[in-house]
VOPAGU-2260 file (C-alpha; in pm, 1 decimal, decimal comma):
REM VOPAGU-2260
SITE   aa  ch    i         X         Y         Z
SITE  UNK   A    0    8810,0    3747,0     -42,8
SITE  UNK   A    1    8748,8    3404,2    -174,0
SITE  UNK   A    2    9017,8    3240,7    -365,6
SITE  UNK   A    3    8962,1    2997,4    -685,4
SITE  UNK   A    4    8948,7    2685,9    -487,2
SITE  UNK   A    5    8727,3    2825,7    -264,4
SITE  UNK   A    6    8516,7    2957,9    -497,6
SITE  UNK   A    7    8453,2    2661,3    -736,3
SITE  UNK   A    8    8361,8    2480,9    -357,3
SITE  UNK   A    9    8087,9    2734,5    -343,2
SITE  UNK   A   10    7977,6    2688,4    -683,8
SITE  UNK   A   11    7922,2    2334,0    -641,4
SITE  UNK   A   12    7771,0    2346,2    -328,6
SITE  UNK   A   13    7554,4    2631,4    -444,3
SITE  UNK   A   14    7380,9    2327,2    -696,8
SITE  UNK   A   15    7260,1    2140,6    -417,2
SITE  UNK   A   16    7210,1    2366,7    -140,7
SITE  UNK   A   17    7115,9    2759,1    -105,3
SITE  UNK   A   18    7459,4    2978,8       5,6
SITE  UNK   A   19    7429,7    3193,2     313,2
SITE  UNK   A   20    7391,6    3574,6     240,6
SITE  UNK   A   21    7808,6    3578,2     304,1
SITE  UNK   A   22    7865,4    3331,9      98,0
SITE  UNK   A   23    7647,6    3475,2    -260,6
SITE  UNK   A   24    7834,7    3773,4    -178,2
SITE  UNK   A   25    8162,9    3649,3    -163,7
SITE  UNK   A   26    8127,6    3423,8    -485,6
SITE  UNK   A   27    7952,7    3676,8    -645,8
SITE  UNK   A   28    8228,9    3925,2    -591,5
SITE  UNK   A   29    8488,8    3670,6    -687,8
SITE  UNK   A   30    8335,1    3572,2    -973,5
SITE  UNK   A   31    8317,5    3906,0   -1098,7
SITE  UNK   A   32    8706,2    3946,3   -1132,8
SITE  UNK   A   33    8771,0    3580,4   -1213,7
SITE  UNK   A   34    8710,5    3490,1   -1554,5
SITE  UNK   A   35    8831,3    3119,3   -1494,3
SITE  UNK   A   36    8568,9    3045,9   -1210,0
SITE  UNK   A   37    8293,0    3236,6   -1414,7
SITE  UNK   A   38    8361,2    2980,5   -1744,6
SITE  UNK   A   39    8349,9    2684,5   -1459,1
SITE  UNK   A   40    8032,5    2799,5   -1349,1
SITE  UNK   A   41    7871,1    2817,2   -1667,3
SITE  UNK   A   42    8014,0    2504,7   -1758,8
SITE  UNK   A   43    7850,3    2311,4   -1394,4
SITE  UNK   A   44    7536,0    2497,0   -1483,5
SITE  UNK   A   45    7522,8    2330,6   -1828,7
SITE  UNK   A   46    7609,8    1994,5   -1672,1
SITE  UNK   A   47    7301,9    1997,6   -1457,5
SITE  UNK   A   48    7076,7    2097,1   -1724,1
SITE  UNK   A   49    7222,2    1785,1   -1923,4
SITE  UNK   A   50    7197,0    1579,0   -1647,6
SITE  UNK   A   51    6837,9    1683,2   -1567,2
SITE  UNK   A   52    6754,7    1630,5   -1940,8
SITE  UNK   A   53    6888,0    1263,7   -1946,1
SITE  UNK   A   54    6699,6    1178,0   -1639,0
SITE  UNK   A   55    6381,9    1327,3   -1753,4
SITE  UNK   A   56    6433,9    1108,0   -2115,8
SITE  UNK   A   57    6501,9    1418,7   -2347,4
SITE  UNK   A   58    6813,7    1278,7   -2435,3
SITE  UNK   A   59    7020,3    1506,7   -2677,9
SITE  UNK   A   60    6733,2    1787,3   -2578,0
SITE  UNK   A   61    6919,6    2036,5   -2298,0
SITE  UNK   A   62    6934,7    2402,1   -2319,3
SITE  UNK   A   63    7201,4    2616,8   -2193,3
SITE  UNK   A   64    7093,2    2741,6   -1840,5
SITE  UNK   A   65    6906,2    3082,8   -1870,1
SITE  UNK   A   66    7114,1    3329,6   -1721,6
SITE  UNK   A   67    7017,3    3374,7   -1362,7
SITE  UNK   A   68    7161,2    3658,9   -1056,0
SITE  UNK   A   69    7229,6    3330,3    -850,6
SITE  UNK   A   70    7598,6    3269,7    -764,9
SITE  UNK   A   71    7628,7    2939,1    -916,3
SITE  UNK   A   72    7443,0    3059,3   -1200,5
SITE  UNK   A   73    7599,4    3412,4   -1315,9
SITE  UNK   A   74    7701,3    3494,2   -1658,4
């Protein structure tokens, strides 16, 4: 079982890279009983989506992330 620190690790990483079957499993069960690392996850998802929309020029212009079944993604 993944603890928080671990688990916000594999949410980052999981922006830049895709996680190993073992590791979308683990963060997927962690972030189903942590509340804490699902709000951080949300909250890196709707970073990148700003980020993205600044370098494109939509500045102002990002949408929340859709909800998606990927790790770093999860409601």
């Amino acid at each position: 079982m993944l603890n928080c620190k671990e688990a916000s690790r594999l949410v980052s990483e999981s922006l830049d890279r895709s996680l190993d079957l073992r590791e979308r499993l683990s963060l997927k069960m962690h972030l189903m009983m942590c509340s804490g690392c699902t709000q951080f996850s949300r909250q890196m998802a709707h970073l990148r989506a700003i980020t993205r929309s600044y370098a494109a020029g939509r500045f102002g212009e990002a949408d929340p992330p859709a909800d998606r079944d990927e790790p770093g993604q999860t409601r």
